[in-house]
N, C-alpha and C positions, 0 to 999 in steps of 0.2 A: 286353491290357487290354480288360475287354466294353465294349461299347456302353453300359449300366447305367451303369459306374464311371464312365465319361465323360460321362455327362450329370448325376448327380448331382455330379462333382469343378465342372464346369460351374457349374450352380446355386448351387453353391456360392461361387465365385469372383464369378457375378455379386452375390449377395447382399450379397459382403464392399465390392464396388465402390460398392454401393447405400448401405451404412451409414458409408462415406468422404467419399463427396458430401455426402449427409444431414449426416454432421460439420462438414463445411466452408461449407455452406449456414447451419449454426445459429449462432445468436449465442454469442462465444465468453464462458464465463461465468468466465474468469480475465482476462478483460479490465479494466482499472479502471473505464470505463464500465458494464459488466454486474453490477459486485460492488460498486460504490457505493451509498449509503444515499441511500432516495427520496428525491425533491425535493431534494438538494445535485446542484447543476452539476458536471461532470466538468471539473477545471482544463484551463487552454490550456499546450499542450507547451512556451510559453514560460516558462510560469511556473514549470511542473516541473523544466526544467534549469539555471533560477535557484535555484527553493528547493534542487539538487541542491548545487549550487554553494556554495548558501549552509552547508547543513550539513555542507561539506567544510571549507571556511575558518574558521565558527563552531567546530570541534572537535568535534562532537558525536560524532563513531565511537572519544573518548577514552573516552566511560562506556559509550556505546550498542551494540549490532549493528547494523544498518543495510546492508543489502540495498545492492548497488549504489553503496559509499561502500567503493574501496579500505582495508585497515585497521581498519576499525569494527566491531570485537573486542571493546570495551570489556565491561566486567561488572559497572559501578557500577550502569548505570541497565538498564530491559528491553530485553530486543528487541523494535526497532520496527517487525517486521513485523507489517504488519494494524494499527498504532496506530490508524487513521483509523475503523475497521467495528469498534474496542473498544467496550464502554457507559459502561463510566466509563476514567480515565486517572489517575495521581498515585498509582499503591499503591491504586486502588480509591475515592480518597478524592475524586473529582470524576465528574458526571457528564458523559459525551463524547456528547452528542445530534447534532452537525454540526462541520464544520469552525469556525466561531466559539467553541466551547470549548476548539477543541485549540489555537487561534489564542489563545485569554485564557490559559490554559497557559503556554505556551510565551515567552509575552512579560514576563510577571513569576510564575516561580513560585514565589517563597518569598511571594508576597501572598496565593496561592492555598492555600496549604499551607503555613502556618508549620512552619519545620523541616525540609523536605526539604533535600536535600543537591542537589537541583539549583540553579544557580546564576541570578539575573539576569541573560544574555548581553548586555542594553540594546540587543536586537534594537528597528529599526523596525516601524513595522505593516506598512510596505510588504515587507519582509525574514521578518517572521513570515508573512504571507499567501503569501510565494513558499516557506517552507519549509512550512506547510501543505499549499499543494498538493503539493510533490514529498512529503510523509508517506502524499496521497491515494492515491499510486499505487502503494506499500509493502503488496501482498495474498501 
């Protein structure tokens, strides 16, 4: 091998090192933080493994897909990845500006949308706000 081949194989390798770091340096944009909608706070990971919690025990992976919810195959309702960064929610029929809509959602949806086929769960606010957040983090 010439001396050429080895300094360009070289540059090479250092360049690739170069744009490793540079990755690892940059803010990562699949993070929930980074892909969040401006001005909403990024939930606390307590609240996340509640609301995780909660939309195990509530059923939801009977209609839903859901990311990270053993089972939740369902093919009633959408899959809930990314519900939180949608514009609207309900078949389109709401619009989803912030967690507070998907929050008024989710806590009486047939008030919201007469007629859907999703049900009342008689979730709390405090149980609807911890499955909000664990929805925020579904990108």
């Amino acid at each position: 091998m010439s001396w050429t081949t080895l300094g360009v194989r070289r540059a090479a390798a250092i360049g690739t090192l170069a744009l490793a770091v540079a990755a690892c340096a940059a803010p990562n944009s699949s993070s929930p933080a980074a892909a969040a909608k401006p001005g909403v706070p990024t939930p606390e990971p307590t609240a996340v493994a509640e609301g995780q919690t909660l939309t195990i025990q509530k059923g939801c992976g009977g209609c839903h897909i859901i990311p990270g919810i053993p089972g939740a195959s369902g093919a009633v309702g959408p899959d809930l990845t990314g519900v939180a960064n949608r514009a609207t929610i309900a078949g389109g029929a709401l619009p989803n500006n912030g967690p507070d809509d998907l929050k008024r959602w989710i806590l009486d949806p047939p008030a919201a949308k007469p007629g859907t086929v999703m049900p009342n769960l008689g979730l709390t606010d405090n149980e609807a706000t911890r499955i909000v957040a664990y929805l925020e983090t579904l990108r």
